[in-house]
GUVO-66544 format. One record per residue (C-alpha): residue number from 0; residue in one letter; x, y, z. Coordinates in steps of 0.02 Angstrom, whole numbers, plus 50000, padded with zeros to 5 digits. Layout:
[NUM; "A"; [X; Y; Z]]
...
This chain:
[0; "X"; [48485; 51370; 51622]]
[1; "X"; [48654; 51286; 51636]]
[2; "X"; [48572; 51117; 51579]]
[3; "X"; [48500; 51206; 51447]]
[4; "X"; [48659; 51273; 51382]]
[5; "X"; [48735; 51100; 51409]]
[6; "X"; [48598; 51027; 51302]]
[7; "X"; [48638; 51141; 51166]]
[8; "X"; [48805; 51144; 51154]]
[9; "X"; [48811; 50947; 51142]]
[10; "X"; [48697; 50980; 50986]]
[11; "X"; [48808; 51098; 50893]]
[12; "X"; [48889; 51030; 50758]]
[13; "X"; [49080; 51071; 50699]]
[14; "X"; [49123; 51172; 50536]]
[15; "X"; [49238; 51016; 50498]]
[16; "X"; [49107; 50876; 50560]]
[17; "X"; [48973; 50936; 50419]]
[18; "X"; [49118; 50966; 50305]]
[19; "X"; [49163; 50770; 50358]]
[20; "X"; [48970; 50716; 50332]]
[21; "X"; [48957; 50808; 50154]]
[22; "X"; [49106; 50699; 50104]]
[23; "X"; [49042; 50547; 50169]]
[24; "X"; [48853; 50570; 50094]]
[25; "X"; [48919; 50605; 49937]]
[26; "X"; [49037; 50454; 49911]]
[27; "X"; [48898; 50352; 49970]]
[28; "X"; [48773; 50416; 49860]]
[29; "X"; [48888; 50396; 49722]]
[30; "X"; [48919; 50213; 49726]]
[31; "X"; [48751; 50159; 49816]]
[32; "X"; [48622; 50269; 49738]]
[33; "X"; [48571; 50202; 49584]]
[34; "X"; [48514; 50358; 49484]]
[35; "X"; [48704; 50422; 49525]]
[36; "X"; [48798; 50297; 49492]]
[37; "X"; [48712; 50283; 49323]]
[38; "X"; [48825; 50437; 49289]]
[39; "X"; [48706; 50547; 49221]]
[40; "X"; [48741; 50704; 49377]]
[41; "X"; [48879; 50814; 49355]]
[42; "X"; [48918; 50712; 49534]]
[43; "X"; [49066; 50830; 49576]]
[44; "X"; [48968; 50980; 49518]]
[45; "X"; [48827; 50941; 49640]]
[46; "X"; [48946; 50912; 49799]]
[47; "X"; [49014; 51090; 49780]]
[48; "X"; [48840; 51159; 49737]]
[49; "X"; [48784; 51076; 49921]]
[50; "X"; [48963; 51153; 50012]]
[51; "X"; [48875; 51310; 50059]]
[52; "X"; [48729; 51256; 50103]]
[53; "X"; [48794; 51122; 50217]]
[54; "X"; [48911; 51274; 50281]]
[55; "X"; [48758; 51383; 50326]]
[56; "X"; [48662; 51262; 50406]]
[57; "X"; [48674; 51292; 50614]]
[58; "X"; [48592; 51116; 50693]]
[59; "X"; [48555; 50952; 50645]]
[60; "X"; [48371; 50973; 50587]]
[61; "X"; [48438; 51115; 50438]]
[62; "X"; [48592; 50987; 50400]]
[63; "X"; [48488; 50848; 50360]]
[64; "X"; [48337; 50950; 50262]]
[65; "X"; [48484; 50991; 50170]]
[66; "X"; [48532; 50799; 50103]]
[67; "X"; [48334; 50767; 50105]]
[68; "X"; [48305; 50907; 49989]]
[69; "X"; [48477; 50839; 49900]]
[70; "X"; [48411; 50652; 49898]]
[71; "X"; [48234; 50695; 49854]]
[72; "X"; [48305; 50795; 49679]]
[73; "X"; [48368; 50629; 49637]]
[74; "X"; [48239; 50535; 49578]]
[75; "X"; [48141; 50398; 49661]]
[76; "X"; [48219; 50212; 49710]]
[77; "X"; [48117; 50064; 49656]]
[78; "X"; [48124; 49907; 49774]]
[79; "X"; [48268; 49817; 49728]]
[80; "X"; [48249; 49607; 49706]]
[81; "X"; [48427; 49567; 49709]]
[82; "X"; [48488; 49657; 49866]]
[83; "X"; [48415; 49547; 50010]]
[84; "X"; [48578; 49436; 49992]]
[85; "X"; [48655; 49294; 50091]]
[86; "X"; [48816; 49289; 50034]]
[87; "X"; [48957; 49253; 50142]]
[88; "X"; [49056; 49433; 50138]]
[89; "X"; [49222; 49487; 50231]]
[90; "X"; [49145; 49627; 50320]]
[91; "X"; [49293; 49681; 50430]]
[92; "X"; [49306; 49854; 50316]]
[93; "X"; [49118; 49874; 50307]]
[94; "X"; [49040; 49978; 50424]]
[95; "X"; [48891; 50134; 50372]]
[96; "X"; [48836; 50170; 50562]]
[97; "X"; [48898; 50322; 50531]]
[98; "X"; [48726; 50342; 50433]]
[99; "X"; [48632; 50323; 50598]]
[100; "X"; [48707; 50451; 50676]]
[101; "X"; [48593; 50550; 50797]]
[102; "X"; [48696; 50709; 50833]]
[103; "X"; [48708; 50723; 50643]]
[104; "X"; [48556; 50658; 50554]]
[105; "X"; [48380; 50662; 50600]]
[106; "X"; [48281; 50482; 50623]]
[107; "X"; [48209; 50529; 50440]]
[108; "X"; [48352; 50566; 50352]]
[109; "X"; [48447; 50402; 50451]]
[110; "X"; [48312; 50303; 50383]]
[111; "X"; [48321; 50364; 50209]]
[112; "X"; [48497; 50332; 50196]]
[113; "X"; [48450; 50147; 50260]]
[114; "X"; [48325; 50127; 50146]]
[115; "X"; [48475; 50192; 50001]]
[116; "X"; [48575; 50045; 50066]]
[117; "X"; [48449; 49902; 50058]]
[118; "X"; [48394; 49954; 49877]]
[119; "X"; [48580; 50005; 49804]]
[120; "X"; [48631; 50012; 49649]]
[121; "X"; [48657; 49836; 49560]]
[122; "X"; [48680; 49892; 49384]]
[123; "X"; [48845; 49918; 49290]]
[124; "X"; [48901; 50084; 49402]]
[125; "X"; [49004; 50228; 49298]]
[126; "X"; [49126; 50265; 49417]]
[127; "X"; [49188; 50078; 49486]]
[128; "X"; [49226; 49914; 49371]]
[129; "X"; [49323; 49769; 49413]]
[130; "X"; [49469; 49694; 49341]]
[131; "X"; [49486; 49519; 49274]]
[132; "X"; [49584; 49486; 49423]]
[133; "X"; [49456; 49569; 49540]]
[134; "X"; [49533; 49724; 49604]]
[135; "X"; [49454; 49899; 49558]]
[136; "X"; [49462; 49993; 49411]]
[137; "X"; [49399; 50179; 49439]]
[138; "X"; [49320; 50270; 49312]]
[139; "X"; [49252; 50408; 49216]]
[140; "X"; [49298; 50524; 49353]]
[141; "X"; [49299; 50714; 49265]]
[142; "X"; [49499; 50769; 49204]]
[143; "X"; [49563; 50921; 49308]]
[144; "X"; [49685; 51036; 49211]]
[145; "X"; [49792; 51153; 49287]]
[146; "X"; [49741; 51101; 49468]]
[147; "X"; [49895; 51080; 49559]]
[148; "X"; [49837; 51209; 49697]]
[149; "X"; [49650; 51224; 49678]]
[150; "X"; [49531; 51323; 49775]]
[151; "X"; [49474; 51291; 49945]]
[152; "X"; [49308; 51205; 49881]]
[153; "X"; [49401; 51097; 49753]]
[154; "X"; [49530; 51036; 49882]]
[155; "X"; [49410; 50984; 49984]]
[156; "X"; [49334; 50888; 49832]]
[157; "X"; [49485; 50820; 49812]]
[158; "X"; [49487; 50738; 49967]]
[159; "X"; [49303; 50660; 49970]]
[160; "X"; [49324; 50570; 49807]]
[161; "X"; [49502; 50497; 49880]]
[162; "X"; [49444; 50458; 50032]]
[163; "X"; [49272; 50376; 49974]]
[164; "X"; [49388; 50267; 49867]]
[165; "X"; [49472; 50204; 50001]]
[166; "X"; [49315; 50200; 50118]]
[167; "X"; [49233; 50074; 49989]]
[168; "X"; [49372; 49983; 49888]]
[169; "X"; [49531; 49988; 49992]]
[170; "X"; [49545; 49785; 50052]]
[171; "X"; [49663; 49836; 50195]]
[172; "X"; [49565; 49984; 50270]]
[173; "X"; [49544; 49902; 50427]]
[174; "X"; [49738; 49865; 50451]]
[175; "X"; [49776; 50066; 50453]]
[176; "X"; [49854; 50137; 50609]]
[177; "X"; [49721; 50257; 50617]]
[178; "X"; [49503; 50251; 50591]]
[179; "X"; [49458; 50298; 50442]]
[180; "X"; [49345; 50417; 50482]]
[181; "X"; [49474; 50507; 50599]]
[182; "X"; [49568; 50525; 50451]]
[183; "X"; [49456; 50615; 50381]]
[184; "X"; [49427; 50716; 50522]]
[185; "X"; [49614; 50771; 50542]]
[186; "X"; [49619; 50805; 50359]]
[187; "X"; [49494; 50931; 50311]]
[188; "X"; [49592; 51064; 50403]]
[189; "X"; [49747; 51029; 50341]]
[190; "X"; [49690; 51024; 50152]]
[191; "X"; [49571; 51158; 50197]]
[192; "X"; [49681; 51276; 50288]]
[193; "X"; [49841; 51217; 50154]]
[194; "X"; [49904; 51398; 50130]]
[195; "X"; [50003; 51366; 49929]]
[196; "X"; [50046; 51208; 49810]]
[197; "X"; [50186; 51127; 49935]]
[198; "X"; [50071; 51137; 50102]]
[199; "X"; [49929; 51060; 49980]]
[200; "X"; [50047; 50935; 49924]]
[201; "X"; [50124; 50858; 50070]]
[202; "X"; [49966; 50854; 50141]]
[203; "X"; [49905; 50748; 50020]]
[204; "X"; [50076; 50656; 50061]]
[205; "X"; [50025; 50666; 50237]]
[206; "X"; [49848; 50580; 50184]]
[207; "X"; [49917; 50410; 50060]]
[208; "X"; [50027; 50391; 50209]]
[209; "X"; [49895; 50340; 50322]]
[210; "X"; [49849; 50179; 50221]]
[211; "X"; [49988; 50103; 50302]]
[212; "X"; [50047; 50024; 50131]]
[213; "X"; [50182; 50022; 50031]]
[214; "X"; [50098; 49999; 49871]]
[215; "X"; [50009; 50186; 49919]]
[216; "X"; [50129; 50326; 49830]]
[217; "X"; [50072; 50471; 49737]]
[218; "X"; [50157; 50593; 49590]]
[219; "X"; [50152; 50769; 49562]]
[220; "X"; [50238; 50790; 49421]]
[221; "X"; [50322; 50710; 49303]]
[222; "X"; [50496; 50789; 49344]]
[223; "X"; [50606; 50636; 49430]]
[224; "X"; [50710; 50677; 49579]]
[225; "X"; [50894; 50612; 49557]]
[226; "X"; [50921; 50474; 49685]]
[227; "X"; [51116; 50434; 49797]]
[228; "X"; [51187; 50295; 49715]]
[229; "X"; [51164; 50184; 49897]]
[230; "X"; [51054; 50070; 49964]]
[231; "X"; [51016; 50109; 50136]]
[232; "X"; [50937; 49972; 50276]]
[233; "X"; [50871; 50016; 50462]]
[234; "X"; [51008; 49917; 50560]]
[235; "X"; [51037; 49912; 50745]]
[236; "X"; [50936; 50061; 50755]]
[237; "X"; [51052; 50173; 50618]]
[238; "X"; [51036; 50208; 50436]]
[239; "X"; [51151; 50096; 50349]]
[240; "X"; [51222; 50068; 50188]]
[241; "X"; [51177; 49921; 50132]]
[242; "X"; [51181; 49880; 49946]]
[243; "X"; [51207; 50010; 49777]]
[244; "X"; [51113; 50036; 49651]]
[245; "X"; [51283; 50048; 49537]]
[246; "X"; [51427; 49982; 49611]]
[247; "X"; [51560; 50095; 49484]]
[248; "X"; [51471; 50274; 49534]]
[249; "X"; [51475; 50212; 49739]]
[250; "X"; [51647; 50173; 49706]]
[251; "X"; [51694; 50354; 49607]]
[252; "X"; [51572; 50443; 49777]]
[253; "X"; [51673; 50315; 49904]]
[254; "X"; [51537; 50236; 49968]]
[255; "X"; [51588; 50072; 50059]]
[256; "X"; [51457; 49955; 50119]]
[257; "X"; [51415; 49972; 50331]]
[258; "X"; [51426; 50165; 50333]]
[259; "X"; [51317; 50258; 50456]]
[260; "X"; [51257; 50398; 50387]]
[261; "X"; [51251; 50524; 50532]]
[262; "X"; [51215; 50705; 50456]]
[263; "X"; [51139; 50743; 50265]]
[264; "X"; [51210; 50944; 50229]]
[265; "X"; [51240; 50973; 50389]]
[266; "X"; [51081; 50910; 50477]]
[267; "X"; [51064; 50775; 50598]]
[268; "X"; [51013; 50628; 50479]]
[269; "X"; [50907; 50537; 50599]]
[270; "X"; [50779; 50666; 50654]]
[271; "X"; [50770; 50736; 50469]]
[272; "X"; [50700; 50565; 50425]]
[273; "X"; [50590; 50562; 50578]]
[274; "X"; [50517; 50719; 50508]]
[275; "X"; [50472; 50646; 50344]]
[276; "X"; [50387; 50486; 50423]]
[277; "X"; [50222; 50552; 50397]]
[278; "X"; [50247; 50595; 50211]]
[279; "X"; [50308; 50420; 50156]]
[280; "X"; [50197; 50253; 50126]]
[281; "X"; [50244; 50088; 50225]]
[282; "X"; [50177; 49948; 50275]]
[283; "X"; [50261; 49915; 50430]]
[284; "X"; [50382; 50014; 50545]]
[285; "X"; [50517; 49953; 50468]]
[286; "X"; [50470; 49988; 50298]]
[287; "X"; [50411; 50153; 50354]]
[288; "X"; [50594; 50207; 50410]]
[289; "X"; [50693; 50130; 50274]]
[290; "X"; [50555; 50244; 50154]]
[291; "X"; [50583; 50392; 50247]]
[292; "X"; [50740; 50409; 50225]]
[293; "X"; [50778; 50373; 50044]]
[294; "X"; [50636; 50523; 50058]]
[295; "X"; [50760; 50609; 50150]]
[296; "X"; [50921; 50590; 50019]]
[297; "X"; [50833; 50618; 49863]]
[298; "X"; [50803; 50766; 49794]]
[299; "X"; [50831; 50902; 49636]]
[300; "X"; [51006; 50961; 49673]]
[301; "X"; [51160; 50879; 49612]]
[302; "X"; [51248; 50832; 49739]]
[303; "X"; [51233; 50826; 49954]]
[304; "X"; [51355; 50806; 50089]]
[305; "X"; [51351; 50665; 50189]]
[306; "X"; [51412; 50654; 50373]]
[307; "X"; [51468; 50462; 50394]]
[308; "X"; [51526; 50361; 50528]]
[309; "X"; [51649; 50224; 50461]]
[310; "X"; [51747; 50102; 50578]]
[311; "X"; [51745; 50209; 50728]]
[312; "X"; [51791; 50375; 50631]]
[313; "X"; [51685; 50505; 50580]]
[314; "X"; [51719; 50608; 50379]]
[315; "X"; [51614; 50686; 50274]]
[316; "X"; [51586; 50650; 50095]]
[317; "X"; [51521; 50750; 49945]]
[318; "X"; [51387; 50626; 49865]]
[319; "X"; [51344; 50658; 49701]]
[320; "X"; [51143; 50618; 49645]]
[321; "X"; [51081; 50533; 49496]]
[322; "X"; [50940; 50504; 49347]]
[323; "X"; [50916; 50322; 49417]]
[324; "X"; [50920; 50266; 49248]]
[325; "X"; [51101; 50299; 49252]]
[326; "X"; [51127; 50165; 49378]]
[327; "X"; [51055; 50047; 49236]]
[328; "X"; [51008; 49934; 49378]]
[329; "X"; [50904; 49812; 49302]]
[330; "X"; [51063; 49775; 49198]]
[331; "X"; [51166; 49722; 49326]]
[332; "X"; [51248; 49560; 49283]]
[333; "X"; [51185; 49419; 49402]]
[334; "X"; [51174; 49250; 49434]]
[335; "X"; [51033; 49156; 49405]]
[336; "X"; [51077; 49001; 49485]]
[337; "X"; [51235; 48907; 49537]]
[338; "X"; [51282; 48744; 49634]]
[339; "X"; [51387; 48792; 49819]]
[340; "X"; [51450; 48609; 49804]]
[341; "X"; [51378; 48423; 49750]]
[342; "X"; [51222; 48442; 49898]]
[343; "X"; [51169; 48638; 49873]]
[344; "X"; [51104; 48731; 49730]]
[345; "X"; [51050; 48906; 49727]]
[346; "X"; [50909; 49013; 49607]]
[347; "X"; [50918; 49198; 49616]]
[348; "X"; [50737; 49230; 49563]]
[349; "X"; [50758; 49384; 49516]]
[350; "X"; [50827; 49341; 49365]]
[351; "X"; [50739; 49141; 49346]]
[352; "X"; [50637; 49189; 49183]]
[353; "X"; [50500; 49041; 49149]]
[354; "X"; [50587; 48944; 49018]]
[355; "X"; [50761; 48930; 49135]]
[356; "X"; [50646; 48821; 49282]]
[357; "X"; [50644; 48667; 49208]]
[358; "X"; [50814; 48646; 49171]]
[359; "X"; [50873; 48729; 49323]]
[360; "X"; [50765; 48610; 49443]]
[361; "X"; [50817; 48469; 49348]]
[362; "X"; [50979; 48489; 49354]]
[363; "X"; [50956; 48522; 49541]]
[364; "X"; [50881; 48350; 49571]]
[365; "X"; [51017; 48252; 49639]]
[366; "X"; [51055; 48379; 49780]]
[367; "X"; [51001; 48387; 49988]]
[368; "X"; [50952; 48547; 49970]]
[369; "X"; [50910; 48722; 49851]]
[370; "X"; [50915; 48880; 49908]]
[371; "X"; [50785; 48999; 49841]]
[372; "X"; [50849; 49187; 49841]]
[373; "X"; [50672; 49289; 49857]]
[374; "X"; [50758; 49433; 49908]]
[375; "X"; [50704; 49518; 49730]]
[376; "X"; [50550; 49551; 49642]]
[377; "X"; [50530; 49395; 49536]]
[378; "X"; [50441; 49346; 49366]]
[379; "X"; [50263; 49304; 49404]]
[380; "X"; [50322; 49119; 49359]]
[381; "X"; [50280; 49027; 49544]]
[382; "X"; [50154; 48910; 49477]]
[383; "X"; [50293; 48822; 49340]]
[384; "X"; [50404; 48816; 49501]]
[385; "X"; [50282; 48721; 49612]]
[386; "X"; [50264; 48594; 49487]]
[387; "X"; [50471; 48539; 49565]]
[388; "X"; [50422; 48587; 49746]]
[389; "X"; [50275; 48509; 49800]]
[390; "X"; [50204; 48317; 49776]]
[391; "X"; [50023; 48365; 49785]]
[392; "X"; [49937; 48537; 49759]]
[393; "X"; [49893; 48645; 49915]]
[394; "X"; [49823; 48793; 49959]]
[395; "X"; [49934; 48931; 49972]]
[396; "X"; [49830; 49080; 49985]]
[397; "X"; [49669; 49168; 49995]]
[398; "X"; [49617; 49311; 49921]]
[399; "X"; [49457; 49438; 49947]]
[400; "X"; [49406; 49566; 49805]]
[401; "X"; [49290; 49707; 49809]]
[402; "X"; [49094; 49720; 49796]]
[403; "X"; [49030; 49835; 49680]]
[404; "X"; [48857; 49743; 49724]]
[405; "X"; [48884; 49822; 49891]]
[406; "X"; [49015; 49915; 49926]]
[407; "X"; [49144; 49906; 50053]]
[408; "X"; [49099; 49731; 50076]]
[409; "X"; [49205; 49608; 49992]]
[410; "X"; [49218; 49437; 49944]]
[411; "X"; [49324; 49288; 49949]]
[412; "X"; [49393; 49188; 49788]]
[413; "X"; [49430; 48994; 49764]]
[414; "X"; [49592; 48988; 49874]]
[415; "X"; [49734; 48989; 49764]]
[416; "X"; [49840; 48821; 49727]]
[417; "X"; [50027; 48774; 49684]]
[418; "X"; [50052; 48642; 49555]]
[419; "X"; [50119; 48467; 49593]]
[420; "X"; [50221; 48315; 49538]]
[421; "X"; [50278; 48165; 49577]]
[422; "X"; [50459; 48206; 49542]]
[423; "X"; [50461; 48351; 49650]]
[424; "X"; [50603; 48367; 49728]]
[425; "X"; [50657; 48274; 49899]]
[426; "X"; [50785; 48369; 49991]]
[427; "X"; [50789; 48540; 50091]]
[428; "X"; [50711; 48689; 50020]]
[429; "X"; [50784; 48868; 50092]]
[430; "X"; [50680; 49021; 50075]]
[431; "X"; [50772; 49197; 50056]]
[432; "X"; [50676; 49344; 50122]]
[433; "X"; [50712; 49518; 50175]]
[434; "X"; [50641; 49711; 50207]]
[435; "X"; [50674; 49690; 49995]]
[436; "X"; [50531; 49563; 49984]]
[437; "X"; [50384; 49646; 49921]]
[438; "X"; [50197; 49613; 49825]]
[439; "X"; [50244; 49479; 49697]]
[440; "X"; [50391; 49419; 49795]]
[441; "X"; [50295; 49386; 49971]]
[442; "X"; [50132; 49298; 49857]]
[443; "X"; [50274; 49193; 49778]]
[444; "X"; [50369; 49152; 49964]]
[445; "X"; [50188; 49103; 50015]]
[446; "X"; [50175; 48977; 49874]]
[447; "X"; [50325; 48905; 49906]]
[448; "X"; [50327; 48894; 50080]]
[449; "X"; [50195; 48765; 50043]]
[450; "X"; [50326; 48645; 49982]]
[451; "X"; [50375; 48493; 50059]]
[452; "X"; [50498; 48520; 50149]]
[453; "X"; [50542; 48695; 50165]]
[454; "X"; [50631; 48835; 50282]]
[455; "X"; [50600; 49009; 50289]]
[456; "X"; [50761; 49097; 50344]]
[457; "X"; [50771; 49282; 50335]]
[458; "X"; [50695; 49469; 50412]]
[459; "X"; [50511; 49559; 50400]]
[460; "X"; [50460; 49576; 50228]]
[461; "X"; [50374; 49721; 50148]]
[462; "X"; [50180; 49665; 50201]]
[463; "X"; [50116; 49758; 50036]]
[464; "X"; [50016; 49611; 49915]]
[465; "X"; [49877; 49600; 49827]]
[466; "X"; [49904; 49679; 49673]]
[467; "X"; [49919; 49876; 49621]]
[468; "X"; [49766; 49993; 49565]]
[469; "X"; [49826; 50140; 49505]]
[470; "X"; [49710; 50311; 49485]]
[471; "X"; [49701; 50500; 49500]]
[472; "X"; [49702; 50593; 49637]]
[473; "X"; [49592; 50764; 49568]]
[474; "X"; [49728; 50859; 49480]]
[475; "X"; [49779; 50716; 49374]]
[476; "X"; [49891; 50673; 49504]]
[477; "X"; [49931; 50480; 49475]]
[478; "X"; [49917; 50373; 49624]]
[479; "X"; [49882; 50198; 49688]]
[480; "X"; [49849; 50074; 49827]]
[481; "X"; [49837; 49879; 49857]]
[482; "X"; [49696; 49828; 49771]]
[483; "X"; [49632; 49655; 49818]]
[484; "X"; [49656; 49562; 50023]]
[485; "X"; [49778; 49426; 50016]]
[486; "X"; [49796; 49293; 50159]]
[487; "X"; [49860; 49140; 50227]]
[488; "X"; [49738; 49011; 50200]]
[489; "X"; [49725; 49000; 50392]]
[490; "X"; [49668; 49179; 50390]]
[491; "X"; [49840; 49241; 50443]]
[492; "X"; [49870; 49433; 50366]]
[493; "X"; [50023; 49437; 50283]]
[494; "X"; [49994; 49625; 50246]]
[495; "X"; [50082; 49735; 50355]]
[496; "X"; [50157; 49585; 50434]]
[497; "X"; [50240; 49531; 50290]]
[498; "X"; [50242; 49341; 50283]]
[499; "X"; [50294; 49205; 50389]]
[500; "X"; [50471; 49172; 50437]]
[501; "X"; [50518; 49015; 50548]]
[502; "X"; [50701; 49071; 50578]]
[503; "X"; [50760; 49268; 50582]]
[504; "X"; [50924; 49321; 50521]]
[505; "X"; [50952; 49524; 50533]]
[506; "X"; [51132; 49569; 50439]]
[507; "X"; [51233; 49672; 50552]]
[508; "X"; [51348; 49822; 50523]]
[509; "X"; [51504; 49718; 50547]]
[510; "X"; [51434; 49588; 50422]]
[511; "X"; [51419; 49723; 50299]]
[512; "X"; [51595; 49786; 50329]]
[513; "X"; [51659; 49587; 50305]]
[514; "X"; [51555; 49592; 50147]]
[515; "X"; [51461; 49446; 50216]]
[516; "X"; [51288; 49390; 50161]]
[517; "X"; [51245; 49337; 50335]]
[518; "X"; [51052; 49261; 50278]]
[519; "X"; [51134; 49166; 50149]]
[520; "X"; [51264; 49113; 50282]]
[521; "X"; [51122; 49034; 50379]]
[522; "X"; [51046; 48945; 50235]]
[523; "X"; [51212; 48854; 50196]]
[524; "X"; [51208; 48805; 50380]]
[525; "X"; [51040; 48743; 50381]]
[526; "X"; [51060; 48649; 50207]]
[527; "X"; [51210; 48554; 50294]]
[528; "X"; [51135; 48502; 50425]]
């Protein structure tokens, strides 16, 4: 009797594991069977429709009648001539055992779903298109109104269609922290079980988070939260003001560059951030804190106090917040290049537009060395700057898109190039990066770290690139994610990494204080040499 019982009880099937197999048949049967993805289902309409059955049914053999009976109302599948493919695919994201699962599906219905597979759709699909630069486009997914708290069976909804976008398009999937399907698992309770509109939301927070990327954010609403006036780094382990947004209103809050913030109204600073880890996007852990807590300063009231510690001294100062178009940031007056002496000239790229880099790297040529400040989110001008960097064109990337042929899989492009001359220049080239270096800057660093004779000084980028796709989340909740794999052309994953640096410079809290740029210190070293 007891093995009986054991028997039985390894059969029985979890309210949230069919709950996790109806959201995982129906993505998959939206972008692989090719009557659905023709579009002409209500394809939402038909998941709820199946909730209760798949709710009611008690054991394996009444789970899977249910998708047979579901597949079978379809429409048949003719034999499909294209999908027997040989194509070289990067397949580290791509994996459908979970269609041959034998505590969930019977050998029929795992066969079926096989059979779905091998004859997929290979027509123009209504919910997925590709960009020109190869990165997904989704569409034609139904417009929610009114949905910011939806009922249980729409939540739920909710979360299949995100999650099946990231299942099948997402080029970093295999990079996250945690499986895929466990986060899936973990989820359904949470949205499930969210008990009004702010549990919902942060656990949709809660779920972006877990691509480990920090091109993943979502919006609610289209009310801005006012922002401190500070930049704030993760230094020697403490939150650190590091930079301002507007130097004028950080002067009028007395802000001074180095402060620790210790307490935010009252509240230990540290462990409020450490709270709100799992609500912000990052790449890396670095990232992750730095995110967390600007999460944890900004906010809808007008001012906070602020517990600092400032050369040895603790005070506390009343902050006020802003509209962060009041800091007019982008504004800011700023170099955009300058010579140190007769041997070193510098290019703040943050401000290089494309007609400035011919002049500027001509007027350059007679020096040992140029600094390049990438510490910024540059023009997408690399290629016209390559042309002064390198004496013959190299490889500087790869870059892998996804399959709407079959999903999930993707494939690689023609590696990237930088241009070339034969007046490129001789002497040192000095590559500025920091935690600031993100998506257009780190594709741009890779490019020139191709040059020919080049230096990457600096500390852990971003690791977000690739491009952004932006979509819904159901509620018309805008939202978005990396959209195409980027690489070093020896394979090497500059996401989450962030890319390669051959000597590390972290700025201290005393270097702050000084006022002291202590990466660009190190490149004036190095360009003496």
């Amino acid at each position: 009797m007891g093995y009986t019982a054991g028997i039985t009880a390894q059969q029985s099937i979890s309210e949230t594991e069919k709950l996790a197999s109806l959201g995982k048949i129906y993505g998959f049967l939206k972008y692989y069977h090719p009557e659905v993805a023709k579009g002409e289902f209500d394809w939402d309409q038909q998941c709820i429709a199946q909730l209760p059955k798949v709710l009611k049914a008690t054991d394996k053999n009444a789970l899977s009648k249910v998708y047979s009976d579901w597949i079978q109302s379809l429409g048949k599948i003719k034999k499909c001539r294209k999908c027997d493919t040989q194509e070289d695919y990067f397949d580290k994201n791509f994996d459908l055992s979970w269609t041959q699962d034998p505590r969930l599906f019977t050998t029929e219905l795992s066969e079926t779903l096989t059979y779905i597979e091998n004859n997929r759709n290979q027509k123009k699909s209504f919910y997925a298109a590709k960009e020109r630069v190869g990165k997904i486009k989704i569409t034609n997914e139904p417009n929610y109104k009114n949905f910011e708290y939806p009922e249980e069976a729409y939540r739920l909804l909710g979360l299949f269609k995100y999650w099946n976008i990231i299942e099948y398009f997402y080029p970093y999937k295999y990079l996250t922290d945690q499986n895929w399907d466990a986060v899936l698992i973990e989820m359904i309770p949470k949205i499930k079980e969210a008990a009004n509109k702010e549990a919902y939301q942060l656990a949709i927070k809660e779920l972006i988070a877990k691509l480990d990327d920090a091109h993943a954010w979502v919006n609610f609403s289209n009310q801005s939260q006012k922002y401190l006036p500070l930049q704030l780094s993760h230094l020697e382990n403490k939150a650190v003001v590091s930079g301002f947004y507007n130097d004028s209103l950080a002067k009028l809050n007395k802000l001074k560059l180095g402060d620790v913030i210790l307490k935010v109204n009252g509240k230990d600073f540290a462990k409020e951030a450490e709270k709100n880890l799992k609500y912000v996007s990052g790449s890396n852990t670095n990232n992750k804190i730095k995110r967390a807590y600007i999460y944890t300063l900004n906010g809808s009231e007008d001012q906070v106090v602020l517990t600092i510690e400032r050369e040895g001294k603790r005070q506390q100062l009343p902050v006020n917040r802003y509209d962060f178009r009041d800091f007019e940031y982008w504004n800011t007056p700023q170099v955009k290049s300058k010579s140190f002496d007769e041997n070193v000239g510098y290019i703040n790229m943050a401000r290089l537009k494309g007609e400035d880099v011919e002049a500027v790297f001509e007027s350059f040529e007679n020096k040992k060395a140029i600094i390049i400040d990438l510490r910024n989110y540059p023009a997408f001008i690399y290629k016209r700057c390559t042309r002064y960097l390198n004496s013959e064109k190299r490889d500087f990337t790869k870059i892998y898109t996804p399959s709407l042929g079959y999903p999930s899989r993707f494939q690689f492009k023609k590696p990237l190039q930088t241009n070339s001359s034969n007046k490129a220049f001789k002497g040192k080239i000095i590559v500025l990066v920091n935690e600031s270096t993100m998506s257009r800057a780190e594709f741009t660093a890779m490019a020139f770290q191709t040059a020919d004779n080049v230096v990457t000084v600096g500390n852990q980028t971003a690791g977000a690139d690739g491009d952004v796709v932006r979509f819904e989340y159901l509620g018309g909740f805008q939202t978005a994610m990396s959209g195409n794999g980027v690489v070093y052309p020896d394979g090497t994953e500059s996401q989450r990494n962030g890319v390669k640096i051959d000597i590390e410079v972290k700025p201290t809290i005393d270097g702050l204080r000084a006022g002291r740029d202590e990466v660009l210190e190190k490149a004036l070293e190095i360009a003496k040499q």
